[in-house]
C-alpha positions in Angstrom: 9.5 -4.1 -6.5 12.5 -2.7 -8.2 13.7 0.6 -7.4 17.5 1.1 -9.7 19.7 -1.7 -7.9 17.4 -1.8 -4.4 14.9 -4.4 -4.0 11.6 -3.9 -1.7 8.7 -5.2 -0.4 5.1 -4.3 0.7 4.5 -6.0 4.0 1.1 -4.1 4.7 -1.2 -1.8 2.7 -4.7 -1.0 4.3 -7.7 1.1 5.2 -7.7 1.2 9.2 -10.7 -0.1 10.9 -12.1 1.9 13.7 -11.9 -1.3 15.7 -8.1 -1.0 15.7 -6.2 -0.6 18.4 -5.9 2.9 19.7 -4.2 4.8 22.2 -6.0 8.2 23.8 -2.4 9.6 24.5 -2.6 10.7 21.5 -6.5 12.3 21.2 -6.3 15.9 20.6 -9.1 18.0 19.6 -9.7 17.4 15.6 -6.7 14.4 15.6 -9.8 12.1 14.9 -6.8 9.4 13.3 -3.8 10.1 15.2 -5.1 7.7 18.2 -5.1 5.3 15.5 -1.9 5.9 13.1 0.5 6.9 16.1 0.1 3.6 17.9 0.1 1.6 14.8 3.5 3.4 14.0 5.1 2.4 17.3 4.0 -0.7 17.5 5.8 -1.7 13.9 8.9 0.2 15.0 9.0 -1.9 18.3 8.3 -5.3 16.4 12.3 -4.9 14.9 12.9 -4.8 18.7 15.9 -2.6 20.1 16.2 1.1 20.9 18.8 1.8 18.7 17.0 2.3 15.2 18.2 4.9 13.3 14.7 6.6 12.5 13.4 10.0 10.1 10.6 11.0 11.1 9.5 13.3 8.0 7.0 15.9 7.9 6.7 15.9 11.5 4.9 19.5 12.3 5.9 21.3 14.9 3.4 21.7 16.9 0.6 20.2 19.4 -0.4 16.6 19.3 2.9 16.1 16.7 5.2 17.3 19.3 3.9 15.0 21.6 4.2 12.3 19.0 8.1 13.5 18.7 8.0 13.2 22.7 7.4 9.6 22.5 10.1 8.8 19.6 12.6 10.7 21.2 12.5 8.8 24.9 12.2 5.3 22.7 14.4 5.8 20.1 16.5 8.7 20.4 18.6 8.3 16.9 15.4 9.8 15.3 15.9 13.2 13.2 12.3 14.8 12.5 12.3 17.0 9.1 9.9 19.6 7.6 9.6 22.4 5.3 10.3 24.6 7.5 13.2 24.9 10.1 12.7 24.0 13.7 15.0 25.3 17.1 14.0 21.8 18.8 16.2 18.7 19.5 17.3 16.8 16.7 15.4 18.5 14.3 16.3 19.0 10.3 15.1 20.8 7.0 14.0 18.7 4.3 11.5 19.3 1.6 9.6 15.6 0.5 9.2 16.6 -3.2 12.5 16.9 -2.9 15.1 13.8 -3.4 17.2 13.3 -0.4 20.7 14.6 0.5 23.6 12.0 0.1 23.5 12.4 3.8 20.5 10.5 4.0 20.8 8.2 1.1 20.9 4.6 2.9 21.1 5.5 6.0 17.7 4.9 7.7 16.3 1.5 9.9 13.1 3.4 9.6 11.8 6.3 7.7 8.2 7.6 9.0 5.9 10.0 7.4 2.3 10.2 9.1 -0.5 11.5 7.2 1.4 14.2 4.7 1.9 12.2 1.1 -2.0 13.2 0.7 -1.3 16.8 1.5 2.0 17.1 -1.2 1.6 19.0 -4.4 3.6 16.8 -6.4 3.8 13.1 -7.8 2.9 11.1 -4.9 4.9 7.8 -6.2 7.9 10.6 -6.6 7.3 11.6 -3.2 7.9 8.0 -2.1 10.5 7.2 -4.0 12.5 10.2 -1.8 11.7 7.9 1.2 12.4 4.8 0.1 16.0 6.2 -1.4 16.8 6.5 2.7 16.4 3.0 3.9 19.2 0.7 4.5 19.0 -3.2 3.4 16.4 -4.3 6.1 14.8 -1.0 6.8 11.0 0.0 6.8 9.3 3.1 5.2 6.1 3.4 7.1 3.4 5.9 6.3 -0.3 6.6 7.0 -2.5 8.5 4.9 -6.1 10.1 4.5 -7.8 9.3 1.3 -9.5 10.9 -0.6 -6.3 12.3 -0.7 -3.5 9.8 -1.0 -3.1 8.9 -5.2 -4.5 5.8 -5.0 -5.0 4.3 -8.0 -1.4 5.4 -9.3 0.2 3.8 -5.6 -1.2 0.9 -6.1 0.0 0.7 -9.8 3.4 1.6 -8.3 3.5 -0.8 -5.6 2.0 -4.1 -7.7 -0.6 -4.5 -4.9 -4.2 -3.2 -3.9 -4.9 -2.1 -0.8 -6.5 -4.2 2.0 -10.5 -3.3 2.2 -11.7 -4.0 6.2 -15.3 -4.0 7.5 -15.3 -0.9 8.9 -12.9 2.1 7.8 -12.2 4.1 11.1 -13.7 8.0 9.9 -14.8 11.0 11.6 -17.3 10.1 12.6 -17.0 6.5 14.4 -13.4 6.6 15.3 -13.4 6.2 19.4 -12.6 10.4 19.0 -15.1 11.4 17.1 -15.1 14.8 15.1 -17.8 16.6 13.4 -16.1 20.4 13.5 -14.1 19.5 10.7 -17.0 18.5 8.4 -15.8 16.1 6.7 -17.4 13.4 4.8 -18.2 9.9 6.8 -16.4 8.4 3.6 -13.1 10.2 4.9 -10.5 7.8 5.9 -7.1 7.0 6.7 -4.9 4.1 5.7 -1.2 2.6 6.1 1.9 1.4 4.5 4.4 -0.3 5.4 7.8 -1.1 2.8 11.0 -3.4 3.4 14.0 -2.9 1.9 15.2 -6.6 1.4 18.4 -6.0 -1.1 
């Protein structure tokens, strides 16, 4: 995949199977997923070995079971810069807007750029949206992403990327994830999936 003179490719597109692994650090109330996508997220940052990535974490939210997540990135990696909409008074902590294309700060700049479980939430062009990511990595970096879908533009992703998604047996949901949730109400169809993107030129 071609984006202007950069080159990428997709290493991993799939639903997540509620026989993944998981990791109960992160269970917190309605964060059905989170014991699923935070671990999955760690583990591929860990497989380019080192501590010294230079990471974004975008869209990372402030509060509760995120900040832990931030917890955890910060005592592994602590070259990580977490952005959202809104401004934050915590450590290493930046404004940026993901319908929005990136400052020439960022351009380039990233080993990894990480956005868990927003794209789906984004009023805007989702492949836009990713393209904003992507524009951060450096020649060898990784975007990775989860996503709930419904939610996540699918069809047009896929179209984007060259590449369906990976089906499994069993879609982790609400309902059989290892921390179930039935408050929310949400449909046993609900699921999440992930994404993972090389830069190779």
């Amino acid at each position: 995949m071609k984006l202007g003179d950069k080159e990428f490719n997709v290493r991993k597109f799939s639903f997540f199977s509620n026989e993944d692994p998981y990791d109960m650090r992160f269970g917190h109330l309605i964060c059905w997923s989170r014991i699923y996508e935070y671990p999955f997220v760690l583990s591929e940052m860990r497989s380019l070995g080192g501590s010294d990535l230079v990471v974004h974490n975008c869209c990372w939210g402030f509060t509760d079971i995120h900040l832990v997540f931030k917890t955890w990135l910060d005592i592994e990696y602590p070259g990580t810069i977490h952005s959202d909409i809104r401004p934050s008074t915590l450590w290493n902590t930046a404004v940026w807007n993901v319908a929005n294309e990136p400052t020439e700060a960022y351009v380039g700049r990233f080993d990894v750029v990480i956005n868990i479980s927003t794209l789906e939430e984004v009023n805007a062009d989702h492949i836009e949206v990713m393209k904003n990511h992507l524009a951060q990595l450096r020649k060898g970096g990784r975007f990775i992403c989860t996503f709930d879908f419904p939610g996540l533009q699918l069809d047009r992703i896929e179209a984007f990327l060259g590449a369906k998604i990976t089906e499994v047996p069993s879609r982790v949901s609400p309902l059989n994830s290892r921390l179930p949730n039935t408050s929310l109400g949400l449909p046993d169809g609900f699921t999440c999936g992930y994404l993972v993107i090389e830069r190779t030129a």
